[in-house]
GUVEX-494142 format. One record per residue (C-alpha): x, y, z. Coordinates in Angstrom, 3 decimals. Example, Ala and Ser with C-alpha at 12.3 -4.5 7.8 and 13.67 -1.06 7.14 Angstrom:
% residues 2
((12.300; -4.500; 7.800))
((13.670; -1.060; 7.140))
//
This chain:
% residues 628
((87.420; 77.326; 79.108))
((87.556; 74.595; 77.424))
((89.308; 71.312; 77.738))
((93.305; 71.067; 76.994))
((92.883; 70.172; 73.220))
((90.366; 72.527; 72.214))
((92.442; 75.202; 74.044))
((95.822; 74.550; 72.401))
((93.988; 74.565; 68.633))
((92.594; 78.185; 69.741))
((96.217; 79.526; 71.104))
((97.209; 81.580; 68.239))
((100.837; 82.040; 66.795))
((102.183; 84.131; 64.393))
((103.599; 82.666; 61.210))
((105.794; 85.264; 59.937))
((103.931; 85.176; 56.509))
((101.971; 87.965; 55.623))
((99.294; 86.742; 54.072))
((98.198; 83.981; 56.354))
((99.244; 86.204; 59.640))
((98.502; 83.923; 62.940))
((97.087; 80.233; 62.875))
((96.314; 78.427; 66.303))
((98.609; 75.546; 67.126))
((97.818; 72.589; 64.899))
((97.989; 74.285; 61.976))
((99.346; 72.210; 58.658))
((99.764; 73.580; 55.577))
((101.251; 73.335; 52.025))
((103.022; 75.829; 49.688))
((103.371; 75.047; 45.784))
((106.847; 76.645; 45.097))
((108.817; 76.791; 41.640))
((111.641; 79.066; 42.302))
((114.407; 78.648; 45.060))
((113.283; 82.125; 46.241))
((109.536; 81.335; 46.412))
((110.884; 78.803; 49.111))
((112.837; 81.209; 51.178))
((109.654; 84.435; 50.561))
((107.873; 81.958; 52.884))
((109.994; 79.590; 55.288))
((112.830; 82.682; 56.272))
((109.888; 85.114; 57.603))
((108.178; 81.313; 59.131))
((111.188; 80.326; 60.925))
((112.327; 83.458; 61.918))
((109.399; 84.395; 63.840))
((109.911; 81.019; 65.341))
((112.967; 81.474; 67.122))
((111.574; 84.800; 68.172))
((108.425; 83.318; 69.773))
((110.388; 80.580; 71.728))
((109.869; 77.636; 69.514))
((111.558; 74.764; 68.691))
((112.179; 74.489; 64.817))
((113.113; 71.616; 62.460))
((113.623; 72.223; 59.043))
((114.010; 69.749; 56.335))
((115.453; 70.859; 53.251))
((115.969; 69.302; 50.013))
((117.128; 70.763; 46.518))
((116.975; 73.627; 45.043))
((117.873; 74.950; 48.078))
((120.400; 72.909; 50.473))
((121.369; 72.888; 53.968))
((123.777; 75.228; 53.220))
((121.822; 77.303; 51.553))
((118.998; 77.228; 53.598))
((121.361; 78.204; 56.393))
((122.937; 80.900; 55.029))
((119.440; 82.669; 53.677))
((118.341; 82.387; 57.690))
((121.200; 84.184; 58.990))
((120.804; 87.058; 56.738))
((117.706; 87.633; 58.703))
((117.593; 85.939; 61.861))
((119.861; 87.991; 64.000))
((122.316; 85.391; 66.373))
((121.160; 81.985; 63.778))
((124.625; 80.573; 66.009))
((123.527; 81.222; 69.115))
((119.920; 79.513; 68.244))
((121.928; 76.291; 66.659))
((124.051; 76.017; 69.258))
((121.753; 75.781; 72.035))
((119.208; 73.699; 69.462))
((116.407; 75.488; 69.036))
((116.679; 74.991; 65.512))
((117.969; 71.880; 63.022))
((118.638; 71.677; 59.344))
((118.528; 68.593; 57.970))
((118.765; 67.049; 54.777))
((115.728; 65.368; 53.417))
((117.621; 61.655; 53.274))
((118.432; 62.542; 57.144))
((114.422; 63.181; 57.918))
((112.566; 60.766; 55.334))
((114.601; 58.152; 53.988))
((117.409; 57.638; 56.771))
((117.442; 53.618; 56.061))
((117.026; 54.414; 52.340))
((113.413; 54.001; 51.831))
((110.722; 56.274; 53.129))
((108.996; 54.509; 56.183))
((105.570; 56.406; 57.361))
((105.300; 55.230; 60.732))
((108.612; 56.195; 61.676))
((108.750; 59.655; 60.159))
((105.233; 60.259; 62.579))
((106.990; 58.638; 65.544))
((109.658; 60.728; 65.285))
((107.466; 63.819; 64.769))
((105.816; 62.726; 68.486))
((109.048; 62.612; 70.249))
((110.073; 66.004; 68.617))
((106.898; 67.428; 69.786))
((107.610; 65.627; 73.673))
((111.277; 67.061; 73.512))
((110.126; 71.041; 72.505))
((107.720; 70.557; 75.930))
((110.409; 69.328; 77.923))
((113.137; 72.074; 77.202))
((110.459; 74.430; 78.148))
((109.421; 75.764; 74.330))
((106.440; 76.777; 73.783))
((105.972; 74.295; 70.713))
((107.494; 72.917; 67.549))
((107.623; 74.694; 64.448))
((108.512; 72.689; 61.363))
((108.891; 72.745; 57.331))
((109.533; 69.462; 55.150))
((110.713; 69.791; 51.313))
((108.780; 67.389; 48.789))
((110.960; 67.738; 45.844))
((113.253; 64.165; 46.564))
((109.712; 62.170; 46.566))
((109.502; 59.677; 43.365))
((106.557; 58.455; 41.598))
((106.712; 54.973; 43.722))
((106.567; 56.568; 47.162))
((103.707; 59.325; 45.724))
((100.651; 57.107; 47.277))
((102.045; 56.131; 50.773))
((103.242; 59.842; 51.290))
((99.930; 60.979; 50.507))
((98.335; 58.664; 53.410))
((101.411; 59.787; 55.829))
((100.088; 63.066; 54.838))
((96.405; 62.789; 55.868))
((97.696; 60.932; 59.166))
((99.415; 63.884; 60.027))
((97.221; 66.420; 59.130))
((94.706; 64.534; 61.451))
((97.204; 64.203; 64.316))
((98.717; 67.199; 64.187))
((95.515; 69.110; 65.184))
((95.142; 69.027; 68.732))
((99.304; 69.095; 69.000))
((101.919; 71.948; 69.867))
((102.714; 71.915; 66.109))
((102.715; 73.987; 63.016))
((103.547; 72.496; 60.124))
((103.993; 73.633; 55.902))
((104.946; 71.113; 53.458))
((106.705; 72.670; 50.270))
((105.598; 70.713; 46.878))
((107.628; 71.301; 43.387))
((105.034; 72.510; 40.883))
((107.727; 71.258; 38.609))
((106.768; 67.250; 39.969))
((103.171; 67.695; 40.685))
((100.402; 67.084; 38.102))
((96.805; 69.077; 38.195))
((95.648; 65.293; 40.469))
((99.173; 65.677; 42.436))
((98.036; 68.963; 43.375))
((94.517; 68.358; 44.591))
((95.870; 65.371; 46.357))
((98.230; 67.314; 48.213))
((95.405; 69.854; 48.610))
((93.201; 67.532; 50.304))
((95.197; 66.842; 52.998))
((96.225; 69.942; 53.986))
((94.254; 73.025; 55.878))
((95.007; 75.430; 53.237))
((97.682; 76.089; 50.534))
((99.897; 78.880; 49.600))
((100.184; 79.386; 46.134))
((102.140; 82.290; 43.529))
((99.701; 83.568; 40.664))
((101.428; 86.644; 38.949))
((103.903; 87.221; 41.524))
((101.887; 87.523; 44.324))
((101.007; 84.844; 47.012))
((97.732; 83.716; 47.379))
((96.281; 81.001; 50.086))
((93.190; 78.662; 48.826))
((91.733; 76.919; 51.248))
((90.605; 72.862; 51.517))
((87.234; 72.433; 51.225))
((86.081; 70.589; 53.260))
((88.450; 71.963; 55.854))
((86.397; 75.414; 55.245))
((83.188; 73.444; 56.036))
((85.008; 72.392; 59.109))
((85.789; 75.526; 60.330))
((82.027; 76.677; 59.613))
((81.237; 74.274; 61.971))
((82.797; 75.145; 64.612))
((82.489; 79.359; 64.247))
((79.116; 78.040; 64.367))
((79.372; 75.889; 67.330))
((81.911; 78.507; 68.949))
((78.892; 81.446; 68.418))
((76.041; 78.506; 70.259))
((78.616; 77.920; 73.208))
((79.515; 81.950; 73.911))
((75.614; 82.481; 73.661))
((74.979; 79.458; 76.229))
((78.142; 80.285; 78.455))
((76.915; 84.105; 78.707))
((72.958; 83.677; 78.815))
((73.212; 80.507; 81.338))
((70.420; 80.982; 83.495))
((73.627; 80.537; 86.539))
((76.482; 82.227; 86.983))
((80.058; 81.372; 85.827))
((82.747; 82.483; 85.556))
((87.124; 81.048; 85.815))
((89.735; 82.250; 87.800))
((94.190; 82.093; 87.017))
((95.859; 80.529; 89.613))
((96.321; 83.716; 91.536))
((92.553; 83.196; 92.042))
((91.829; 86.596; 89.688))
((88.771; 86.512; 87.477))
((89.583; 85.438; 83.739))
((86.492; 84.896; 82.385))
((82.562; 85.848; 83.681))
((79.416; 85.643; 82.222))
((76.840; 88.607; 82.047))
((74.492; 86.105; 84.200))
((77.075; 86.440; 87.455))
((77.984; 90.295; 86.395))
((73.724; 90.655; 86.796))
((73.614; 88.722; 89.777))
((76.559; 90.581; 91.415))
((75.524; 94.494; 90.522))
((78.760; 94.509; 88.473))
((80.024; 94.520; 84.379))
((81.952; 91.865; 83.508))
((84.433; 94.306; 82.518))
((84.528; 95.786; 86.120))
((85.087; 91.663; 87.467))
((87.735; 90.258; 85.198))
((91.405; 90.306; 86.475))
((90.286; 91.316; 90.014))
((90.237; 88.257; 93.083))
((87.671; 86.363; 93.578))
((87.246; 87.303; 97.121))
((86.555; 91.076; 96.471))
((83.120; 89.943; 95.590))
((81.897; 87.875; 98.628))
((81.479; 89.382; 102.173))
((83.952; 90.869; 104.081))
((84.111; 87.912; 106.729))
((84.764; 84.675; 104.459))
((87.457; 86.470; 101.886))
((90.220; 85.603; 103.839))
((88.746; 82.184; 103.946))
((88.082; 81.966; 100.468))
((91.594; 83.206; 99.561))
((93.142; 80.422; 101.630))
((90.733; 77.608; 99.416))
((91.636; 78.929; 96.127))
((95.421; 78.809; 96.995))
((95.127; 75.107; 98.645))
((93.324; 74.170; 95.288))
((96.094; 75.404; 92.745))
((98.667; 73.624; 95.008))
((97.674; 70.343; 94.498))
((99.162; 68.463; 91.790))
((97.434; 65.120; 91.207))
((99.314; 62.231; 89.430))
((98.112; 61.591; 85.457))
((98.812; 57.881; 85.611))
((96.650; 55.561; 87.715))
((97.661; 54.011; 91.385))
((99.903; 51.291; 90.465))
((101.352; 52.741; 87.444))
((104.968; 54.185; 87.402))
((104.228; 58.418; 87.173))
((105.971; 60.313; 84.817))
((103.995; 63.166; 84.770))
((101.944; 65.327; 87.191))
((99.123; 67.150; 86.860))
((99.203; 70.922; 87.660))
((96.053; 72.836; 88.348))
((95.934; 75.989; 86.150))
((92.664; 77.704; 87.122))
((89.975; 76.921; 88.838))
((85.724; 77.333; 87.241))
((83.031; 77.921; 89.267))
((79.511; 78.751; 89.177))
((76.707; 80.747; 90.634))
((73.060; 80.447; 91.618))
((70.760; 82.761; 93.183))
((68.953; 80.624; 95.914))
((66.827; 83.182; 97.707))
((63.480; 82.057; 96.246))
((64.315; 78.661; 97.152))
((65.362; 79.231; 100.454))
((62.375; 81.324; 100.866))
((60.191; 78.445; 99.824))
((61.636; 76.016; 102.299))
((61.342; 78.128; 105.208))
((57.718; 78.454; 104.029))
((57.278; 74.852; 103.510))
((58.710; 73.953; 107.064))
((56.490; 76.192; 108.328))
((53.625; 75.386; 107.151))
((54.291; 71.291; 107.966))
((54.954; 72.614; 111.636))
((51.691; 74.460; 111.865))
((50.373; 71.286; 110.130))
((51.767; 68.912; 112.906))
((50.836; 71.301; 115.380))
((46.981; 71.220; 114.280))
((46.783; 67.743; 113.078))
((47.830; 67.054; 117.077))
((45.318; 69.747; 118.417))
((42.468; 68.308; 115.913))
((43.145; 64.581; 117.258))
((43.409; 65.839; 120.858))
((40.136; 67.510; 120.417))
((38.699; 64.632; 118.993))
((39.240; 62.614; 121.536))
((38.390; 64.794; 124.276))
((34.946; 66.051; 122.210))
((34.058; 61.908; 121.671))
((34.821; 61.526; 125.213))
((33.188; 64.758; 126.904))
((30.075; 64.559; 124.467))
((29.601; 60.846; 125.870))
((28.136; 61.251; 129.155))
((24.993; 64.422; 128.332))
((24.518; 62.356; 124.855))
((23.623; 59.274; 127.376))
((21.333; 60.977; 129.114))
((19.473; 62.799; 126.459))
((19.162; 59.697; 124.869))
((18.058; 57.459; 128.078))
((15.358; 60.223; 128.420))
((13.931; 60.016; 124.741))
((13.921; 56.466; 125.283))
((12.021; 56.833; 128.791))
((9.659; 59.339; 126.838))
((9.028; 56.729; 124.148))
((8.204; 54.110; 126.659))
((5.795; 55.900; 128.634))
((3.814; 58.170; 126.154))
((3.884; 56.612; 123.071))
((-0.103; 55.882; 121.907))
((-1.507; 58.797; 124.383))
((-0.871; 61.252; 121.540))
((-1.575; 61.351; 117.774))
((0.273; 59.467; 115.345))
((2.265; 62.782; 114.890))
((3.911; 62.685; 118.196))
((4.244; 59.155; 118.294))
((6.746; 59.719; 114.515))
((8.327; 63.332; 116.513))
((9.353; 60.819; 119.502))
((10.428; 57.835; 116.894))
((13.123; 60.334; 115.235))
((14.566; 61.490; 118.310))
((15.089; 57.790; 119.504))
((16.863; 57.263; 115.927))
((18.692; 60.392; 115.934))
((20.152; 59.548; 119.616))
((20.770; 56.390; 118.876))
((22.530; 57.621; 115.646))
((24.250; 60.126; 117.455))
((25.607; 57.834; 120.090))
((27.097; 55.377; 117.640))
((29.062; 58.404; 115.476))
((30.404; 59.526; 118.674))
((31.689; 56.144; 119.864))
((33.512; 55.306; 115.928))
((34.970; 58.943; 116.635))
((36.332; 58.207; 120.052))
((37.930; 54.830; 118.550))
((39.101; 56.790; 115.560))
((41.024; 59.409; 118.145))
((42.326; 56.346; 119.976))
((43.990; 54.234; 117.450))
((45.173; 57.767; 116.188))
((47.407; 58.201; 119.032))
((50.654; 57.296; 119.536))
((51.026; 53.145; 119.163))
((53.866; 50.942; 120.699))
((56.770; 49.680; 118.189))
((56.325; 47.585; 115.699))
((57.377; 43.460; 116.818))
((57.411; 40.408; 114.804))
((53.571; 39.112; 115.028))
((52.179; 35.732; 113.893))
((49.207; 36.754; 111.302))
((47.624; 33.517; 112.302))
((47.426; 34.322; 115.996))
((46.166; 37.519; 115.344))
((43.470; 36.654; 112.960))
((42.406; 34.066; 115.389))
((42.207; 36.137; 118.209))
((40.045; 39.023; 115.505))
((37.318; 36.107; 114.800))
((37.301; 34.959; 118.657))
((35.701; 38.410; 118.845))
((33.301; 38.197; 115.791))
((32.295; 34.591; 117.222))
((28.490; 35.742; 118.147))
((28.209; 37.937; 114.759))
((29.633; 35.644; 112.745))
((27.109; 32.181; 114.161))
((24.400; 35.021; 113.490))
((24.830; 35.524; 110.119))
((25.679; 32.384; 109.139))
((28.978; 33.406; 107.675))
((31.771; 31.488; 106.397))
((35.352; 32.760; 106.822))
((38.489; 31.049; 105.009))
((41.439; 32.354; 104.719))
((45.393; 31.405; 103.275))
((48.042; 30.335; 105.284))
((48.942; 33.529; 106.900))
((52.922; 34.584; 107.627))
((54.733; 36.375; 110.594))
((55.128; 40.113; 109.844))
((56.638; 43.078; 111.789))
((53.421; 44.600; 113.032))
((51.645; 46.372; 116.086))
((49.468; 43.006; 116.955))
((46.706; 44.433; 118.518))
((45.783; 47.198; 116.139))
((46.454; 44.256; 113.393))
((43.695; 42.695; 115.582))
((41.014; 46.093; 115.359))
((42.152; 46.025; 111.427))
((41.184; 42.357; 110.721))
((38.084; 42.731; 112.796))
((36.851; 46.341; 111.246))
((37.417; 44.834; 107.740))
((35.425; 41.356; 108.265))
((32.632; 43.084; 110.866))
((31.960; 45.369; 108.166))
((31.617; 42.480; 105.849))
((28.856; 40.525; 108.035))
((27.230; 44.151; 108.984))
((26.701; 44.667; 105.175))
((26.136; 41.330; 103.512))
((23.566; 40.641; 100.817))
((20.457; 38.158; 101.239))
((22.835; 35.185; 99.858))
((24.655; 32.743; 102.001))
((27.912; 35.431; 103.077))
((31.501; 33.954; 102.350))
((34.649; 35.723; 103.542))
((37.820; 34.863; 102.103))
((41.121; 36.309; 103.808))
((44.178; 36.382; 101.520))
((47.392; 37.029; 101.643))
((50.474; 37.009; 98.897))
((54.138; 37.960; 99.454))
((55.238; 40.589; 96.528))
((58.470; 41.080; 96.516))
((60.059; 42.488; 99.958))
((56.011; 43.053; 100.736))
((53.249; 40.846; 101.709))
((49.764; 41.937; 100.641))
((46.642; 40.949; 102.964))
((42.957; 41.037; 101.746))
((39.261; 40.740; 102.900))
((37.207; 39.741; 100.005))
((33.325; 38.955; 100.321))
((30.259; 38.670; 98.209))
((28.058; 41.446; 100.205))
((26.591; 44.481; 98.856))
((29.229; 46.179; 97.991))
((29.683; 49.843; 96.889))
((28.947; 51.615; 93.881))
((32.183; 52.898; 91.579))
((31.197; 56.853; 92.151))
((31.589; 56.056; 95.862))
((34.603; 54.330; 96.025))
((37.035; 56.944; 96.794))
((35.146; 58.252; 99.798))
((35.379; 55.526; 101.804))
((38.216; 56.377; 103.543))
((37.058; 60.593; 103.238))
((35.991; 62.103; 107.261))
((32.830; 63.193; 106.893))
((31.352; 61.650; 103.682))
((27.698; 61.646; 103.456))
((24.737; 59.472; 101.591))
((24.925; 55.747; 101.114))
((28.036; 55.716; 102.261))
((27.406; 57.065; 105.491))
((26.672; 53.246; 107.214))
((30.115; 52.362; 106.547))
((32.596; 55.236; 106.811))
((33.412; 55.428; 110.595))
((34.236; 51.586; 109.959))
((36.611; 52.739; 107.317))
((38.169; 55.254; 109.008))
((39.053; 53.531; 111.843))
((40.485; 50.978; 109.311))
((42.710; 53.583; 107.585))
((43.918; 55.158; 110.792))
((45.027; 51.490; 111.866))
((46.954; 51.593; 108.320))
((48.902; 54.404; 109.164))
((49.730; 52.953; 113.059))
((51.275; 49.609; 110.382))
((52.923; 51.827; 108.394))
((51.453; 50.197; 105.169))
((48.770; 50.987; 102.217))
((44.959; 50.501; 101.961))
((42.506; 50.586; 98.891))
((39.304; 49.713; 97.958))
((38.019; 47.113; 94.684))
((34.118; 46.943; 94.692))
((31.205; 46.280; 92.131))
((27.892; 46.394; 93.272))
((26.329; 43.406; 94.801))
((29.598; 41.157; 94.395))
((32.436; 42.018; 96.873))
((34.378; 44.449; 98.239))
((37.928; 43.827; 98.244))
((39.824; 45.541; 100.853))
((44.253; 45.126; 100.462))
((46.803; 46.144; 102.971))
((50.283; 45.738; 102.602))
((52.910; 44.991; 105.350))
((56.387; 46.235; 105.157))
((59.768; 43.494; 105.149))
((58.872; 39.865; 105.890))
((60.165; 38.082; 108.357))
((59.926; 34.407; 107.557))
((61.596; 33.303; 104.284))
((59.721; 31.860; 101.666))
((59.074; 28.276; 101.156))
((57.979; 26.230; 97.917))
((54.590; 26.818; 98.820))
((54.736; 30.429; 98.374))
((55.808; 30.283; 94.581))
((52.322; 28.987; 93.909))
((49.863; 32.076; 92.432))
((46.592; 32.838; 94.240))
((44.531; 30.403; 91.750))
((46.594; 27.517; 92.082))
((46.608; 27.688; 96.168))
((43.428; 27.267; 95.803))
((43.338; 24.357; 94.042))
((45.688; 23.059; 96.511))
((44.113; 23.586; 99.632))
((41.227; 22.173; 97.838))
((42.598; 18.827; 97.253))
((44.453; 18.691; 100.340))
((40.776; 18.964; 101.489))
((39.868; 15.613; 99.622))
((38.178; 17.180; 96.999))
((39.041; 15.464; 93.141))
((39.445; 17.601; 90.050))
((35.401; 17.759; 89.304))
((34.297; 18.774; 93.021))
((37.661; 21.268; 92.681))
((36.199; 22.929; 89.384))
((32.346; 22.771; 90.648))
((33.962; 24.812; 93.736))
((36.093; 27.349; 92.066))
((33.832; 27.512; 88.889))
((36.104; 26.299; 86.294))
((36.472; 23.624; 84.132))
((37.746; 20.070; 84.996))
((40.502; 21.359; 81.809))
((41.628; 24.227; 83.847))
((41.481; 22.824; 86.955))
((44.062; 19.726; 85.286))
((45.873; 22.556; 84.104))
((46.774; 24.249; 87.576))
((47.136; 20.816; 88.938))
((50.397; 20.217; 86.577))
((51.308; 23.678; 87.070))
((51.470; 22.758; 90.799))
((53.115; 19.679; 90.593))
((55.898; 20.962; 88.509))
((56.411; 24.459; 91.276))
((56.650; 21.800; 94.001))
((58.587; 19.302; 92.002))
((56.400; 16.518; 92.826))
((56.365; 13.306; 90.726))
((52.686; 12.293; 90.240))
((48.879; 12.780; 91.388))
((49.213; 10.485; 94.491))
((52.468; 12.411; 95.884))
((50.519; 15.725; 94.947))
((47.275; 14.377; 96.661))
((49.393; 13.649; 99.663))
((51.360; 16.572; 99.839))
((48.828; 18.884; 99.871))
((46.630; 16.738; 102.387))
((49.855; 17.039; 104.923))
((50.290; 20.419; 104.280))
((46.545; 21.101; 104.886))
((46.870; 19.184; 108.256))
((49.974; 21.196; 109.219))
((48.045; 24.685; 108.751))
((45.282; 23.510; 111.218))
((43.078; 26.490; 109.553))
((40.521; 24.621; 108.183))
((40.352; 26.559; 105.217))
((37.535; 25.073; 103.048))
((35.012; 23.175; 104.138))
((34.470; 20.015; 101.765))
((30.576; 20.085; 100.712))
((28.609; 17.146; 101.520))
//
C-alpha cells in the first residue's frame, strides 16, 4: 500500500468517454471543441457516468451551449437528471456565476472555491468531485493569468478527489493558445476528421514513464523482499502478500489473499490474534495535535505487517549461550586448577629442590667437571621451577573473586606499593617520581600488587644507566589514565604483544608471569592495559580507571609537558636548570611557562613562581629532586 495520496491518484474511475476509458482520481484534462455537439459527444457520456458512480458534479457552461441547453442535452440521457438536482449532486452554472462572479476573473478564489467543493463532495459521503469548465467567455486580457490558474490546478489537483476537463474554442485559440493550454494539462482531446483523438503532454508522458518505471522497481522490491509482507482490510483478511511470506508459509499468494490472518498462525494464539487485529482497527486517533481544536479523526483502514524467518538466528544464540556457559564453566575449572596445581605442586617442588641444593653442597668438586655442570642445571631448573610456580599461584589468586570496588586515594596506595619496594629500590639506586595522583573507585589493595608489579619489574629489568621511574597520571574525559614509564631495557617491537600472552616463551620469558599478574589485576579494576616500548629506552605501561571521583581543579587543565615544567619550578629550578632537566630549550621552556600562566590565570613570573612552589608543598610528594 501506499500512502493516502499515492493511493487516491491510482483509484481508477470511469470517464464515460470512450476513448480515454478510466483515469485515476486527479486526472485534468482539456478538449478543443468547435461545434456545440463536439461539447455534449464528450461532457453528456462524462457527467453521466458521474452521477452513476456516486459523484458530485459541477458543471460550468458558457456559450454555444447554455445552462439550458446543457440541461436539457443531460436529461435526454441521464435517466432521473431531477432527482440528481434536487438532492445536489449536480450544478449548472453559468460561467459569470463560476469565474467572474465580482466581474473580473480572480485566480485565487476560483481555486479556493474548487477546495471547499472538493471538502463538501467528502462530507455528503460522495465518492469525489467531477467537474467541466467552458473557456469560450475568456478575453485576450485575462489569457495569461488563466493560463497560470491553469498550471496551479493541474498541480493541485493531482493528489485530490477530482477529475477535471477544461473545454477551449478552437474558434479563440491560436496554434501558441493551443500549446499553452496543452502544457498544462495531462492530455487533450481533440476532433481530426470526425473522430476524437487524445494527444498527450509531453512532459506529462515522461512523467508517467517515471513512475511505470518506479511502480515496476517497487512491485519487484515489495515481492522479492528478502521478509515477508503482506496487508490486511479491517476485517483482518489478507489484501495483499508477497511471494517471500507465500514461500515462507508453504502457501500461493493466491491461496492467502482474502482469507484471516489468523488461519495462518497456530491453532492456540488465533483467537488471540483475532482479538489484536480488531482492537487495532478500533482505534481512531485524532489528526490535529494535543491542544488543537479536532475536526477530524483518523480511522484505521488496514493494518501491514511483516515477516521474518528467525530460526537460524535463534539457533545461533542458543549456540552462542552455550558455548559462553561451557566457557564460564572452564575458565572457573582452569583457575580452580590453577590454584590448587600452584599450591599442591609447592610442597614436593620444595623438597626436590632442598635436596639438589644439599647434593650441590656436599659433592660438588668430588666428581668431574661434568657432574659438577649436571648438578648446576638442576639447582637452576628448581630454582626456576619454584619461582614459575609461585607467579602462577599469585596469578590464580588475584584471579579470584575480589571485594567491591570503594573510593581509594591513588596517593595512599602508591605509597603503601613503594613502602614495599623500599629495600629493591635503595639497591638499585632508583629514582621514582610521580604526578599528583587523584582518588578513584578502585579495589586498593590489588591497585597496590598493580603499582608494585609494574615498578618491581622496572628495577628487576633496568639497564646499566642510573634507573628513573616516572609515575603519571592524566584525567581524559570521564577516565583517568595511570602510567609507569622508565628508561630500562625495554622490549623489542616483535615482542610486544606477548607480554600479556600465558605461556610465551624466549626473551620474554623473565618478564611474563610479572605481566600476567599485572593484567589479571586489570581485569579485578575493571579497566585497560597496554604496552609502548623501544629497545633500551622505556617501557611504558597505561591503565585506565573508570569515573572519577574528585572534580577537576585548574591544575588539571595543564598537559603532561607543562606539569612538568611546573612541578619543576615549584621545585626552585629557573627556566635554564628547567630546560637542562627536561631537554629542551630555554625558548620552549618560556613557551610552556606563558602557556601555564595564562591556564592558571596568573599575572606574572613571581605569582607563577609562587604558585607552583605552594602547590609543590601542598602535594608533599617530592616529585623531582632539584640537582645540586
Amino acid at each position: 500500500m501506499q500512502d493516502e495520496g499515492t493511493t487516491l491518484t491510482r483509484e481508477l474511475r470511469n470517464t464515460g468517454i470512450d476513448i480515454i476509458g478510466s483515469v485515476p482520481w486527479g486526472t485534468h484534462f482539456c478538449q478543443f471543441y468547435q461545434t456545440r455537439k463536439d461539447l455534449t459527444e464528450i461532457l453528456i457520456p462524462y457527467f453521466k457516468t458521474g452521477l452513476e458512480n456516486n459523484e458530485f458534479c459541477i458543471w460550468i457552461t458558457s456559450r454555444p451551449l447554455k445552462v439550458e441547453r446543457a440541461t436539457a442535452a443531460l436529461k435526454k440521457t441521464a435517466e432521473n437528471l431531477d432527482g440528481y438536482i434536487q438532492k445536489g449532486q449536480i450544478v449548472i452554472l453559468d460561467a459569470s456565476e463560476w469565474y467572474t462572479p465580482s466581474g473580473e476573473f480572480e485566480a485565487e478564489k476560483v481555486l479556493q472555491a474548487w477546495q471547499e467543493k472538493e471538502k463538501e463532495a467528502e462530507e455528503r459521503g460522495f465518492d469525489g468531485l467531477r467537474i467541466a469548465g467552458n473557456i469560450s467567455w475568456l478575453g485576450k486580457e485575462d489569457w495569461n493569468d488563466f493560463i497560470q490558474y491553469e498550471a496551479l490546478l493541474n498541480d493541485g489537483i493531482y493528489n485530490q478527489r477530482m477529475i477535471g476537463i477544461c473545454s477551449y474554442s478552437l474558434d479563440k485559440c491560436g496554434v501558441s493558445e493551443v500549446l499553452e493550454a496543452l502544457s498544462t494539462h495531462q492530455f487533450a482531446l481533440i476532433k481530426r476528421r470526425g473522430k476524437w483523438e487524445a494527444i498527450e503532454n509531453a512532459e506529462r508522458r515522461r512523467i508517467d514513464e517515471e513512475l511505470r518505471q518506479s511502480r515496476e522497481r517497487y512491485r519487484r522490491l515489495y515481492q522479492e523482499a528478502p521478509v515477508g509482507y503482506h496487508e490486511i482490510d479491517r476485517e483482518g483478511k489478507m489484501v495483499r502478500v508477497n511471494q517471500t511470506e507465500a514461500n515462507l508459509l508453504g502457501y500461493t499468494v493466491k491461496e492467502m489473499v482474502g482469507k484471516p490472518v489468523w488461519e495462518f498462525i497456530t491453532p492456540e494464539q488465533r483467537e488471540l490474534s483475532r482479538k489484536r487485529v480488531q482492537e487495532k482497527v478500533e482505534k481512531r486517533r485524532p489528526l490535529a495535535p494535543e491542544g488543537i481544536e479536532r475536526k477530524y479523526v483518523a480511522q484505521v483502514t488496514g493494518i501491514r505487517s511483516t515477516l521474518q524467518d528467525i530460526t537460524q538466528r535463534k539457533k545461533a544464540e542458543e549456540k552462542l549461550k552455550e558455548t559462553l556457559a561451557e566457557l564460564e564453566r572452564s575458565n572457573a575449572e582452569l583457575e580452580q586448577f590453577a590454584y590448587a596445581a600452584s599450591h599442591d605442586l609447592q610442597e614436593p617442588l620444595r623438597m626436590v629442590s632442598s635436596y639438589v641444593q644439599l647434593l650441590a653442597k656436599r659433592y660438588k668438586g668430588k666428581f668431574d667437571s661434568d657432574a659438577d655442570d649436571f648438578i648446576e642445571y638442576a639447582v637452576d631448573g628448581a630454582s626456576r621451577m619454584q619461582k614459575m610456580i609461585n607467579d602462577l599461584l599469585a596469578y590464580a589468586r588475584v584471579s579470584r573473586p575480589q571485594r567491591p570496588l570503594e573510593p581509594t586515594d591513588c596517593q595512599a596506595v602508591l605509597d603503601r606499593a613503594l613502602r614495599n619496594l623500599e629495600t629493591a629500590v635503595e639497591e638499585s639506586g632508583a629514582v621514582i617520581t610521580h604526578d599528583p595522583m587523584p582518588q578513584i573507585t578502585a579495589d586498593a589493595p590489588q591497585l597496590v600488587k598493580l603499582f608494585q608489579n609494574l615498578i618491581g619489574n622496572a628495577i628487576k629489568f633496568r639497564s646499566d644507566k642510573p634507573l628513573e621511574v616516572h609515575i603519571g597520571v592524566e584525567r581524559k574525559d570521564d577516565q583517568w589514565l595511570f602510567w609507569v614509564r622508565d628508561n630500562g631495557i625495554g622490549i623489542e617491537p616483535e615482542y610486544a604483544e606477548r607480554t600479556l600472552r600465558v605461556g610465551a616463551k624466549g626473551y620474554i620469558m623473565k618478564q611474563e608471569a610479572a605481566e600476567k599478574v599485572v593484567e589479571a589485576i586489570r581485569k579485578v579494576l575493571s579497566g585497560e592495559i597496554y604496552l609502548s616500548s623501544k629497545m633500551a629506552q622505556r617501557i611504558l605501561h597505561k591503565f585506565v580507571e573508570g569515573k572519577p571521583e574528585v572534580g577537576g581543579s585548574p591544575i588539571e587543565r595543564l598537559s603532561d609537558r607543562e606539569l612538568e615544567v611546573f612541578q619543576l619550578i615549584g621545585c626552585g629550578l629557573g627556566t635554564r636548570r628547567v630546560a637542562e632537566k627536561l631537554h629542551l630549550s630555554v625558548k620552549t621552556v618560556e613557551t610552556y611557562r606563558e602557556h601555564i600562566k595564562e591556564k592558571l590565570k596568573l599575572k606574572d613570573a613571581a605569582e607563577l613562581v609562587q604558585h607552583a612552589i605552594q602547590w609543590v608543598q601542598s602535594q608533599g610528594t617530592g616529585s623531582f629532586e632539584a640537582p645540586s
